[in-house]
N, C-alpha and C positions, 0 to 999 in steps of 0.2 A: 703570412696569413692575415688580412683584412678581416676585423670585423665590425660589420655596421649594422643598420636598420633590417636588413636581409635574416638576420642573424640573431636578429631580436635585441639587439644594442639601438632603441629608441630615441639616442641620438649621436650628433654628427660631431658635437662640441663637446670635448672631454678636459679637464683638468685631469688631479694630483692619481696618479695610482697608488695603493697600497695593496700588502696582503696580511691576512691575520695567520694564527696559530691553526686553524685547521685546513690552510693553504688557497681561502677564498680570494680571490683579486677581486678589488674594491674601487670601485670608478665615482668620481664625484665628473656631474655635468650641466647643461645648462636645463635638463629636464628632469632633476632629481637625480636621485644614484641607484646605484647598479651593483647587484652582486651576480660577479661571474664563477661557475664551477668547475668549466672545462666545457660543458654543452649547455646551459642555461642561461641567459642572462636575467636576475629577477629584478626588477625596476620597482621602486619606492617613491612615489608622490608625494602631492595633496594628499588623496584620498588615502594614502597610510599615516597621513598624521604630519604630512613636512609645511610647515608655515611659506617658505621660501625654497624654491623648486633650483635653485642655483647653489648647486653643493660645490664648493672649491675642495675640500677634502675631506675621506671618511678615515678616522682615525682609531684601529681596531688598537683594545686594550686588552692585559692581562688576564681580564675578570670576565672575557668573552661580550663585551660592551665594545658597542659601534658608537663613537662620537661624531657628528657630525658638524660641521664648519660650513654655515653656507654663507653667499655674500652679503655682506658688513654685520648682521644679524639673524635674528631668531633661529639661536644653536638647540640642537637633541640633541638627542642618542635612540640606540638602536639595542632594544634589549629581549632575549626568550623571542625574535621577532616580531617585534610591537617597535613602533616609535614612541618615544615620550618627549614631548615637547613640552613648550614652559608653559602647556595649558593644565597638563597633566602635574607638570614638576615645576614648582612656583621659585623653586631655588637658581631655575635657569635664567629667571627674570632679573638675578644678581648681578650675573654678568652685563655691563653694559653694551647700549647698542653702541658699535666702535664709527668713528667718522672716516675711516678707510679699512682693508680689508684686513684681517685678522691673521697673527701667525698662529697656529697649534704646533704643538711639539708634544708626541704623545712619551711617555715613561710609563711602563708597567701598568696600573687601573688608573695611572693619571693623566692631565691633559693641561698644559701650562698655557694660556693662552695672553696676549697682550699686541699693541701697533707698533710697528717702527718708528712712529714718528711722536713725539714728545708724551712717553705713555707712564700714568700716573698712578695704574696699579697692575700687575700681575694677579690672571684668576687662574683660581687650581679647581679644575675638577674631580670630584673623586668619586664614585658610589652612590650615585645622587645626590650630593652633596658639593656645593662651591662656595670656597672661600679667597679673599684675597690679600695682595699682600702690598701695601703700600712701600711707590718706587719713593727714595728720596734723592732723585737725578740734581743735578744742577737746574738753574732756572733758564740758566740759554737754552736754545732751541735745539736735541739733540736727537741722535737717531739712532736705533738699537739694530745694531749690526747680525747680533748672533745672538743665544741664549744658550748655555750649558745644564740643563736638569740635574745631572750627575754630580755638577760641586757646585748648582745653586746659583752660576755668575752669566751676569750681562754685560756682554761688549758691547757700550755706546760711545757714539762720535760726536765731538760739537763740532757746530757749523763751522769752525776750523779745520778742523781734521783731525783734532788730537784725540787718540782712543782713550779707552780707561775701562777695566774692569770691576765691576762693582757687584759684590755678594747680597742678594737680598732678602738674606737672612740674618747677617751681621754688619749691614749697609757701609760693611767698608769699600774703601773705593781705590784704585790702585793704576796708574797712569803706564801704558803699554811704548812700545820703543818703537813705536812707526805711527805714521800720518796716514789719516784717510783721504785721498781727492776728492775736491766734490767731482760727482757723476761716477765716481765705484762704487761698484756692485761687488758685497764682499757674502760668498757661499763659505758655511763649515760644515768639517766631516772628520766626526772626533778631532782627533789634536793637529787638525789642518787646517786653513783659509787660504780660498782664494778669491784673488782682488780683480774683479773686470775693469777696466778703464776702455772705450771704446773696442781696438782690437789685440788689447794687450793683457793677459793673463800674468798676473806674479801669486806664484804658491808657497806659503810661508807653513814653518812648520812652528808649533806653539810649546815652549817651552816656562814651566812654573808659572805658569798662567798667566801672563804678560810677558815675557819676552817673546818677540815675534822674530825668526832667521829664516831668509829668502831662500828656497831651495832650489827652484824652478822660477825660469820665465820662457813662456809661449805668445806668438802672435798669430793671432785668426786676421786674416785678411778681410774677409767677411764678414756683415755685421753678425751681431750674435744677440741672440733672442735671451738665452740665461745658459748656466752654468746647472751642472746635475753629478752629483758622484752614485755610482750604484755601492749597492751591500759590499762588494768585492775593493773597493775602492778605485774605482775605474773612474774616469775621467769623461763626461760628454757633453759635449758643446752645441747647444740646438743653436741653430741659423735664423737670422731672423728671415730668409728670401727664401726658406727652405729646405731640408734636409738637417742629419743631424752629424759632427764629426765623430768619431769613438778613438780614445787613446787607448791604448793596446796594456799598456804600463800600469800597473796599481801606483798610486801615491807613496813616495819616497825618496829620500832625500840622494839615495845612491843610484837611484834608474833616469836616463834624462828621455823623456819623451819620444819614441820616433815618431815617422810620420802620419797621422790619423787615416782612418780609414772611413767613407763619406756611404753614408747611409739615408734610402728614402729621400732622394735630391728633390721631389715635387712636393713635400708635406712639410708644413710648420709642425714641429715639436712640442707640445706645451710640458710632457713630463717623461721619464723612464724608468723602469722598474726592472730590476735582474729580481727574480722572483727564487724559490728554496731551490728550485733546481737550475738556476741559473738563466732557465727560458730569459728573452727579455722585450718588456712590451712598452711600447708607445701612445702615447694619448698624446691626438692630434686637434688640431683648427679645423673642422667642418670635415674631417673624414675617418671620423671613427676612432677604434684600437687597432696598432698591428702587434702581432706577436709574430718571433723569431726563435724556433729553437734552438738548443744551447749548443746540440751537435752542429746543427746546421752552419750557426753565427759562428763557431770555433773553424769549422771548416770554411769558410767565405773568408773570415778573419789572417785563418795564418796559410790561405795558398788564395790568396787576393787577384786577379784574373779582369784586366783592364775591358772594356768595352765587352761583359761577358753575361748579358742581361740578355740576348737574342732568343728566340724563340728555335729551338735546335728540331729539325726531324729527320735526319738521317745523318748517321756517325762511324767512323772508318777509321785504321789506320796507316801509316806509310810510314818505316825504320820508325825512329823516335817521334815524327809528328803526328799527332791526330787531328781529322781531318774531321772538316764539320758543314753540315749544309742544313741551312734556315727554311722557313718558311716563306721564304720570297725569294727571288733570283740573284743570291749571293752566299757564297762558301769562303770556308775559314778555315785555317791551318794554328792549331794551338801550336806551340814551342817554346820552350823556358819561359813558359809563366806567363805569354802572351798570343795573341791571337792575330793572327795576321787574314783583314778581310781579301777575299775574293769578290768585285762585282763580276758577276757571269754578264746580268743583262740588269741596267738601269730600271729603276721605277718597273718591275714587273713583280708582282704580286703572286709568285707560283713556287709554290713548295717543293722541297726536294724530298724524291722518295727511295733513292739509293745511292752510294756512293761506291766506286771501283778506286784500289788504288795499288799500281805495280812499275814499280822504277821510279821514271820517271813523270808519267801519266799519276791521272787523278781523273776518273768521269765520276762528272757530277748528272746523275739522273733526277731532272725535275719531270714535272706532274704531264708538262706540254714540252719538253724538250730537253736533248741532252747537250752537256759541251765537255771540251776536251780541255784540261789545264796540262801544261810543261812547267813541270817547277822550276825546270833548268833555265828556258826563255821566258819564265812566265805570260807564255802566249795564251789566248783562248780563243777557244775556235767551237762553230757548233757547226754539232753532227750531223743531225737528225731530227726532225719535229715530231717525234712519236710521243703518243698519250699513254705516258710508263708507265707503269707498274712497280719493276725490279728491276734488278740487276743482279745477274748471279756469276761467277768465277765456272768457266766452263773447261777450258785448257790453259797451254802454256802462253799462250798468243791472244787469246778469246774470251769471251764474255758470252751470257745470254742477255738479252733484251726482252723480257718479258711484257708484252704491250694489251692495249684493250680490240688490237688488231691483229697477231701474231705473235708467232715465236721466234727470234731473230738473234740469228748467231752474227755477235762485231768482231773481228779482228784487228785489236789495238794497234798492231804493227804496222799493216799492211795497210789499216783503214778503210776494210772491204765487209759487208753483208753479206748477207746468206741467209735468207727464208727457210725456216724445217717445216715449220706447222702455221699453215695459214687460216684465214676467218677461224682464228680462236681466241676468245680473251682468257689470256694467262697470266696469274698471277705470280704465279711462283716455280720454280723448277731445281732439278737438281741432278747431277749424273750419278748412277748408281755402277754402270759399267759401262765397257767402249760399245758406244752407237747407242746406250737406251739410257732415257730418261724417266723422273718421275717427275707429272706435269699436272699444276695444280687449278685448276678452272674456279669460276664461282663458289661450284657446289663440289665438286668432285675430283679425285685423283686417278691419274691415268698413269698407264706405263707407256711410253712410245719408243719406238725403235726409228731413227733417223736415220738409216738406211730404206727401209721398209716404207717407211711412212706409217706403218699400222699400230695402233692406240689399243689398249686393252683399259678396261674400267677396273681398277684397284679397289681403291675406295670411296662408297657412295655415299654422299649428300656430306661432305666435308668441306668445308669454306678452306683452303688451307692459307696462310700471309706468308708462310716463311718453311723453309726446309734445311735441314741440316746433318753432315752425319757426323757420327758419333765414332764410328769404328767398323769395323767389315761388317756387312749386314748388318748391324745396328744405325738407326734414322731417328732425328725425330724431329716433330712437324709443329709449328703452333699458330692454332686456329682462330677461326673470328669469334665464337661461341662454346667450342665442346673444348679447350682448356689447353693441353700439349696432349699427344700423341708422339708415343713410341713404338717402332714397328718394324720389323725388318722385310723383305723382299717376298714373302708371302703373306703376311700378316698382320692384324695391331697385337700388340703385346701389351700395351699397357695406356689406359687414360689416367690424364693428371687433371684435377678440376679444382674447383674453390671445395668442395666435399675434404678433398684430399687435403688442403690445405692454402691454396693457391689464392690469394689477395683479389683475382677476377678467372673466369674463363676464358677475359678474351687479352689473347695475346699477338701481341703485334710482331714481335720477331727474338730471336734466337742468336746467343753466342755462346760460343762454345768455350770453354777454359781448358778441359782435356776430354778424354773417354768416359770419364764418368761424373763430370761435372757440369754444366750449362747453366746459364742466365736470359731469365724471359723476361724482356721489357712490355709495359702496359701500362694502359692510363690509371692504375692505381699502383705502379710504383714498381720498385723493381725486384726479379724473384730469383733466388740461386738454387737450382735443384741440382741434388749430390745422388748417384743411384749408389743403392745397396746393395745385398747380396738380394735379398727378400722386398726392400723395399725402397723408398725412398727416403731422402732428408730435403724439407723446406724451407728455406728462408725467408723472409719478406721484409723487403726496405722500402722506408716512406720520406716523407722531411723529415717524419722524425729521427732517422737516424742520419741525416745531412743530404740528402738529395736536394737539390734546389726547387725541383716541382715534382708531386707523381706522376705527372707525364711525362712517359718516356720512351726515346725514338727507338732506341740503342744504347749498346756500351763498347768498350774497347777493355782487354783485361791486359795489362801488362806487368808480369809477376804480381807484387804484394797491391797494386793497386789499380783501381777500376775507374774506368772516365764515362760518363755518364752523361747521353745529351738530354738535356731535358727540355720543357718548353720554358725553363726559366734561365737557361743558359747551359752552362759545361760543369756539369760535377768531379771533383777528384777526392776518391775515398780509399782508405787503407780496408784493403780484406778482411785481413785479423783483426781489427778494430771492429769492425761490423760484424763477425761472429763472434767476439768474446762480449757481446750486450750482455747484460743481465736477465736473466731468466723473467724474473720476477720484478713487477712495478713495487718502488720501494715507498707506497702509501696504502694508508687505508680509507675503506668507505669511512665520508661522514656522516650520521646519520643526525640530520637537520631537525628535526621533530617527531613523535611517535603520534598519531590521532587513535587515541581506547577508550571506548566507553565515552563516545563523544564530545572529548577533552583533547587538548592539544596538548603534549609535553615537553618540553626544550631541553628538560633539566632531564636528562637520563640517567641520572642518579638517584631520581625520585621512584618511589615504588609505583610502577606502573599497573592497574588495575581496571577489570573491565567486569562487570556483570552482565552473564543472559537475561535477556536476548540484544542487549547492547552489546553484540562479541566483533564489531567489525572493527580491525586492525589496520592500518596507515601506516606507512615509511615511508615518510619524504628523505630522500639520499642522494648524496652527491660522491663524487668520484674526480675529485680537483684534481688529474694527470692532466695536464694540458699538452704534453707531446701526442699523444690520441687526436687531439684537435676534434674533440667532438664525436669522434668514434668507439662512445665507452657504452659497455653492458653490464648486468649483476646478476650474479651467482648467487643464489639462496633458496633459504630451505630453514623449518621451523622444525627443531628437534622437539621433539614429542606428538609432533604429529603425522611427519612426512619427510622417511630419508632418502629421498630422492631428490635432488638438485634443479632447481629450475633457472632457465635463462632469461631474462628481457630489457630490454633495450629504456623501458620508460626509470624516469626519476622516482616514479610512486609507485609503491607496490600494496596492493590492494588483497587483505584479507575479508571472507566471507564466511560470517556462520561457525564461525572457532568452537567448537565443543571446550567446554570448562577443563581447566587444570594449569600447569607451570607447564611455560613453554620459553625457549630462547629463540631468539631470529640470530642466525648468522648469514653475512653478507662479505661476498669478496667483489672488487674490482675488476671488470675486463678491459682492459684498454688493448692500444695499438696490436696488432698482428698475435690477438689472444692473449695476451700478458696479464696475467693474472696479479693482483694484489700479493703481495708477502705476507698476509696475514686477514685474517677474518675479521669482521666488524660484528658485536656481540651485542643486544639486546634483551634483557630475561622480562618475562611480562606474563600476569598473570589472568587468566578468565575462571572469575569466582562464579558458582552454581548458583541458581536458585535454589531456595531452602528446601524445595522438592526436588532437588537432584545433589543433595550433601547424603553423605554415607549414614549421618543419623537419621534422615526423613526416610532414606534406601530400607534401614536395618528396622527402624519403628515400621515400614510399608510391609518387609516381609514379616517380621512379628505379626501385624494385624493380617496378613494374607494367609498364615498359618494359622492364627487363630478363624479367622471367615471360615477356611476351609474346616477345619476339627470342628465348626460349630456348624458346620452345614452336614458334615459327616455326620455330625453328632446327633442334630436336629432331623436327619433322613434315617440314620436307625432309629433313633427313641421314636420315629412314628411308626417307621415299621414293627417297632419291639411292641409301639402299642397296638400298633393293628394288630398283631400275633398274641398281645395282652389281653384287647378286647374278643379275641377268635376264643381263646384258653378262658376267657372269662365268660362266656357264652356258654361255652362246651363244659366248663365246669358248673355252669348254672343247670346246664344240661342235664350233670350227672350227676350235680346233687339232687337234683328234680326224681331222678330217677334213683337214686341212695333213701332220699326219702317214701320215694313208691314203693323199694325192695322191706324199707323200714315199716313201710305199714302192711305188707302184705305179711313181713316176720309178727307183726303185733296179733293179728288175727289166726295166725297158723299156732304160735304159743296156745295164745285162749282157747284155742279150739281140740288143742292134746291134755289142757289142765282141766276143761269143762268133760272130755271122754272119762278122764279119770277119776273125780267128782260122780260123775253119772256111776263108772262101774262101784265106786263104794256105795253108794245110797242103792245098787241092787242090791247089793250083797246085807245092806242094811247093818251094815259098822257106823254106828253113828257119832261113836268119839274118834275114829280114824279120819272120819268126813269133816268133822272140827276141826280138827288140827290139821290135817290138807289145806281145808276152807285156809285157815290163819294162813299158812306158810303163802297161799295161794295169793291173799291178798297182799302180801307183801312181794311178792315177785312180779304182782300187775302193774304196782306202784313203780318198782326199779325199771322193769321192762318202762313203761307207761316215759319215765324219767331219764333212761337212756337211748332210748328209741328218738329222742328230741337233738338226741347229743352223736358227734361226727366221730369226738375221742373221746375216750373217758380212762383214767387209767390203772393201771396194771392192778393194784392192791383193791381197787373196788370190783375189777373185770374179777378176782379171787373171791372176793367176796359175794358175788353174784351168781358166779358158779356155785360156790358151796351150795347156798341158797337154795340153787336148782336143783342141784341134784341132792341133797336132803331131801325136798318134794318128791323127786322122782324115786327115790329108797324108799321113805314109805310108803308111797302107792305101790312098789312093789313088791314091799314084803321082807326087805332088806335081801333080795334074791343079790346084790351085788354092793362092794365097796370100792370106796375111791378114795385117791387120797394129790393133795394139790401140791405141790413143791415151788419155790421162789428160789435161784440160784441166788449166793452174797452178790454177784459179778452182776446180777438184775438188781435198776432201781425203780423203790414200788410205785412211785410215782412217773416213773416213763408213762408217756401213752399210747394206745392202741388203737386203733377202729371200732369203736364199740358193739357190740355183739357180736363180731364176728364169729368167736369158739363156741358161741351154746349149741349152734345146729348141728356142730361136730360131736358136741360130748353125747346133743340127744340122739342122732343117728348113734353111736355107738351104746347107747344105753338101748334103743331100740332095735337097732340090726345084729349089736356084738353081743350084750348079755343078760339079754332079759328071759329067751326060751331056754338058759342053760340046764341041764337037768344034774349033769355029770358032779358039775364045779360051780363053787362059787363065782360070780362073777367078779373082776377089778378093774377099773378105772383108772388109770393116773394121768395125772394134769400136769406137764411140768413147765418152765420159765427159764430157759439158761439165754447165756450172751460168750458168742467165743467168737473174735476176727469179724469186730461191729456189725454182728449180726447176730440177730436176736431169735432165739429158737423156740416155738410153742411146739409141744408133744401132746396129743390127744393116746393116748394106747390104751387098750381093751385085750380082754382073754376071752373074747367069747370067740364061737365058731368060726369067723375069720373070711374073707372074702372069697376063696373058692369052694369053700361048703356050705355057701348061701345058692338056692337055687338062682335069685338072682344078686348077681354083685355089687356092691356100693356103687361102683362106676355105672352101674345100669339099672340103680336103684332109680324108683318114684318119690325118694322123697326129697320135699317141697324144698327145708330147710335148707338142704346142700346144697341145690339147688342155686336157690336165692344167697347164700352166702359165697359159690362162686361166682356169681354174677357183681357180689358187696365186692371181692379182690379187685375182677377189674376194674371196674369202677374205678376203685380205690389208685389203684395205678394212672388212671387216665386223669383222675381230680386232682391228687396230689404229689405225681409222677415219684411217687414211692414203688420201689420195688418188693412186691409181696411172691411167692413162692411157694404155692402147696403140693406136696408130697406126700401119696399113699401107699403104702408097706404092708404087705405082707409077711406076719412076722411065720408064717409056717414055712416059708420061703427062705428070709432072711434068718431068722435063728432058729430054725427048727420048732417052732412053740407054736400052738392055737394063737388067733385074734390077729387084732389089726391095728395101723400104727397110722396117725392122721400128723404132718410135719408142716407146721408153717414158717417161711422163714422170711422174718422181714428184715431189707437194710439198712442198717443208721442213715437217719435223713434228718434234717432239720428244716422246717417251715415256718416262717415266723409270724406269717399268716393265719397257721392253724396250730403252732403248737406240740405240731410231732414231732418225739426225740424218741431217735433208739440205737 
């Protein structure tokens, strides 16, 4: 995999790679650096802050701090995504500008920086902070070979050669047991060196830090650019004329080298990186990055395949050889590990699109001609100029020739034709039974009968490439568009698509492993379908599991292992290797920054906080699987507000309009053929309320909302109570109006029975009876005159008013009758009453009950009781009684009773007391003369007016 400009990699010129702890690969170049994530490249300028756009290397530290080394001067770093240079950080200014290019060598949050060549202090960076540390070398001219961080020592050489170790923290100095030549070039790697001298490598192993013992010597023929050990301790020798070697061997003193194996023959090397998963990538002179993955390079590495870079598009086998044909007029026979070419036809530029292979034959079917190979004479011979298509195995003897002209039976043996179906271009075909075929056009599949000649339409609008069967009436077909098709001799039974699983729909061709197993090649790599009882099982291989291209012609399966032509040459892969992958991609998202509340955060430890209507949410994230090659998605979903899972393809995932509360982001990884991350990526982040959407402004809203309401409630009755107040206060103005009418008509009715009775004594001419009447008189005018004003007046004066009266009314009559008043204990004298109500009762009974008696005395009683809050006036008489009055009380004319039931209602209606008059006959009820007057009024209290009873 190349990547460059295309790619978003902005240039051509790469130095040093590195990768950090969250598995970013870090490209220093000549147009600033680079961080790559697996599908990203994000590029760092000027305009981020770089003084000098020529980064030699990024030096990822401990502390998540990017140092940067660019050439001869003006060093950063790379911090929370920000560059800080020495404009920013004055302590960078420490470091000197170097008068050649600069080593770093990172340790943990540090960076030890110094020249090779006669260097006077060692700087240490650390944390923003740089200090140094003065060399004290000899004064000859010497040259610093290695540097050790781990125990503190510099290997330097004098211009003789003699090494020497020297601590520069305890400036001791200690002389090593080998010479350096001038013009070696010496690389370390932990407790190893090795020494280049033009094309002669010697690898020393380092014992108690100056003794040096030769373990290895190699000679590169070829000049060599530099020396490189990966992580693994692997060996790689870049070429200076191009390409790079790889020793197969880790560093050791008991393995001796075999022979290298030569990688990228047209690119200068400038650096190598075996990266966590061992991928391994290249930074090149003017062409980018290549990466190689680790299956791939393992498989290229240990079944190594001489001239095996060809561009393959049609693949076969014959006994143990497999057979291969290119895209230009030449075929290849692999066998023990090598590949034997066929030229068919010189300098012809035409692809082969099927291969036949039985005995001793081999046709090779190209695009514009077929030929015939003898492996035994290795003769070739052509056939036929036909514009192929296929080639399909038709009998024991025979082949089909599937053409853009006909359908054309060869017989290998005999070397004889045979036209079945003419003017048809056929693509594909296949025998299902003796004499019929299924024959597959552009669009559609037929059945034909090669006796008959007659064609029946199977299946319509189907592109079919390839045909295969599987088992008695079981077929299956794979198409240019609609995916595989399974189907037997009446029917499709089943489509297979990218839905279903399938890496593309369009497949190019079909092999078969057994009854229920098949392999479909396509230009995105290659697929193993297994059928089930119910359904099926998927597989899908890319480079990343060691194919050399996803372009793929065909395969070959032979027991445990599968050949596989590709456009980048001949793959050989172990089966069970390829199904026992890993379910699961063993990283996780990183999640690069969080954007909340329109703040950037790096530090995802930090409490992340957003307030509405600032609720929009950012995750910038990456997915550093590089075996995906750029083929990576994200799974996510924010618990608390949505458990549903979402897919998408971008690096940013863009939150809108977050309603307030705690939420977490989780995110998984999709890489290659769906592979999911082992684990979720967790972010917790909070969106704070405005003050008017916290639970106290909520609980304070509804308080005030219950109060509005109770006070609007409150405020629509008390106007209705007062409109019912002001109605009642009317109506009781009303009926006082009218209490006072009944009041003055009682005033004038009195006067007018006390002046008849005055009058009869002045006939009669009693002149001292007419005095003392007059007296009594006048003092009942005054009471009357005095309660007549009043609404209550109470009880003990209502007694004393009475007596009053009726003393007047006894001696006007002669003492014809008595009376006598009673107050129950259980009566209090001061309750009050309705004022005047009883006199019209006592005087109607003094005038209707006992004033004509002849027989009997008359009696009066007046009584007061209170039983079950109700208060009981008794008016009762013994005079002749209500149905031996011509006419009855109830049908009486007179005035007073009158007006005193007219005072009840009233009384009821003003001051919604309940009053109660009852009239008795007592010759009814106890057998006796007279009549019985009952008022009963009930306990009420008015604080208005006063009334208690």
């Amino acid at each position: 995999m190349n990547y460059s400009e295309e790619n978003g990699l902005n240039s051509s010129y790469t130095y040093q790679l590195s990768q950090d702890n969250n598995g970013f690969i870090w490209i220093g170049s000549d147009n600033g650096f680079f961080r790559f994530d697996g599908k990203e490249f994000k590029q760092y300028t000027k305009k981020d802050g770089l003084k000098n756009l020529d980064v030699l290397s990024c030096n990822p530290l401990s502390n998540g701090e990017i140092f940067i080394v660019p050439f001869l001067s003006d060093f950063a770093y790379l911090k929370n995504g920000k560059i800080i240079n020495s404009d920013i950080n004055k302590k960078l200014k420490e470091i000197i500008q170097f008068g050649q290019n600069p080593v770093a060598i990172a340790k943990k949050d540090s960076v030890f920086l110094y020249t090779r060549f006669n260097p006077k202090n060692i700087y240490i960076y650390k944390n923003g902070n740089v200090h140094n540390i003065p060399l004290l070398l000899s004064k000859e001219d010497h040259y610093i070979i290695a540097f050790d961080p781990e125990k503190n020592t510099l290997y330097s050489a004098d211009k003789n050669g003699n090494l020497e170790v020297y601590n520069i923290l305890t400036k001791k100095k200690t002389s090593c047991n080998i010479q350096i030549k001038e013009g070696t070039y010496v690389y370390k790697k932990d407790h190893f060196f090795a020494c280049r001298n033009n094309g002669k490598i010697d690898i020393y192993k380092i014992e108690n830090n100056s003794d040096f013992r030769k373990i290895q010597s190699l000679s590169i023929r070829e000049g060599i650019h530099q020396l490189i050990f990966d992580k693994n301790n692997r060996l790689w020798v870049c070429l200076e004329n191009g390409g790079v070697l790889y020793f197969d061997q880790p560093l050791s003193e008991n393995v001796n080298f075999s022979s290298p194996v030569k990688l990228l023959d047209n690119f200068i090397i400038n650096d190598i990186l075996a990266d966590k998963d061992n991928n391994i990538w290249f930074s090149t002179r003017n062409n980018g990055i290549y990466f190689i993955t680790d299956k791939f390079f393992r498989n290229y590495i240990q079944l190594p395949i001489k001239n095996n870079s060809s561009y393959i598009t049609a693949i076969s086998s014959l006994n143990n050889n497999i057979i291969l044909g290119y895209n230009e007029a030449k075929g290849g026979i692999f066998h023990s590990k090598n590949i034997t070419d066929i030229i068919l036809e010189k300098n012809r530029k035409i692809e082969h699109k099927a291969i036949f292979a039985k005995g001793n034959i081999i046709i090779f079917g190209l695009s514009r001609g077929i030929f015939r190979y003898n492996t035994i004479t290795k003769q070739i011979n052509s056939i036929k100029a036909f514009n192929l298509k296929n080639i399909i195995p038709y009998s024991d003897n025979s082949v089909l020739f599937c053409t853009s002209e006909n359908l054309t039976v060869y017989n290998f043996v005999k070397n004889t034709f045979k036209e079945i179906l003419p003017r048809e271009r056929v693509y594909t075909a296949l025998s299902y039974h003796k004499d019929s075929l299924f024959v597959g056009t552009f669009k559609d599949l037929y059945k034909f009968n090669t006796i008959t000649k007659k064609r029946k339409l199977f299946l319509e609008g189907y592109y079919f490439t390839d045909l295969k069967k599987l088992k008695e009436n079981l077929f299956v077909g794979a198409t240019n568009l609609n995916g595989i098709i399974i189907f037997n001799k009446e029917k499709i039974l089943k489509k297979i698509t990218e839905n279903d699983g399938l890496s593309t729909s369009q497949i190019k061709k079909i092999d078969v492993q057994n009854e229920n197993i098949f392999w479909a090649s396509t230009n995105s790599g290659l697929s193993r379908i297994e059928i089930k009882e119910k359904n099926f099982l998927i597989n899908n291989f890319t480079q990343s599991d060691g194919l050399p291209s996803n372009v793929v012609a065909g395969c070959v399966i032979k027991k445990d292992r599968i050949f596989v032509g590709t456009s980048k040459g001949l793959g050989i892969l172990s089966i069970s290797k390829l199904l026992n992958q890993q379910k699961f991609i063993n990283k996780k998202v990183t999640i690069n920054s969080i954007i909340i509340g329109n703040k950037e955060y790096f530090n995802l430890k930090a409490r992340l906080v957003a307030q509405n209507p600032n609720n929009e949410v950012i995750f910038n994230l990456s997915f550093p699987d590089y075996t995906s090659q750029g083929k990576i998605n994200y799974k996510y979903k924010i618990e608390g507000l949505d458990d549903d899972w979402q897919l998408s393809s971008s690096s940013k995932i863009i939150f809108n309009s977050i309603p307030h509360g705690k939420y977490i982001f989780k995110v998984y990884g999709i890489g290659y053929n769906g592979k999911q991350s082992f684990t979720a990526t967790e972010a917790a982040f909070e969106i704070k309320p405005k003050f008017w959407q916290t639970w106290i402004f909520r609980a304070f809203a509804a308080l005030l909302g219950i109060f509005l309401i109770w006070l609007i409630i409150t405020v629509y009755f008390q106007k209705k109570r007062n409109k019912k107040l002001e109605t009642l206060y009317y109506e009781k103005k009303i009926a006082e109006l009218e209490l006072q009418a009944i009041k003055a008509q009682i005033n004038p009715h009195f006067i007018y029975n006390c002046l008849n009775s005055i009058q009869f004594l002045l006939y009669k001419k009693d002149y001292p009876e007419t005095e003392n009447y007059l007296d009594i008189f006048s003092q009942m005018i005054r009471k009357t005159l005095y309660y007549s004003e009043k609404t209550f007046m109470p009880i003990r004066e209502e007694v004393e008013y009475l007596s009053l009266y009726l003393n007047m009314e006894k001696l006007r009559l002669k003492d014809v009758f008595d009376y006598k008043i009673t107050v129950s204990d259980d009566v209090n004298p001061l309750w009050k009453i309705p004022s005047l109500l009883i006199q019209p009762f006592v005087e109607n009974a003094i005038k209707h009950g006992v004033a004509g008696l002849k027989d009997r005395k008359g009696q009066i009683d007046i009584s007061f009781t209170y039983n079950e809050s109700t208060l009981c006036i008794t008016i009762e008489d013994n005079g002749v009684g209500i149905d031996n009055k011509p006419e009855s009380i109830l049908k009486t004319n007179s005035f007073g009773v009158k007006l005193s039931q007219k005072r009840i209602e009233t009384f009821k209606q003003l001051f919604e007391t309940k009053i109660i008059l009852e009239i008795n006959n007592l010759s009814e009820k106890l057998n006796q003369p007279g009549t019985q007057i009952k008022i009963y009024i009930t306990p009420y209290e008015n604080k208005s007016t006063g009334l208690h009873h």
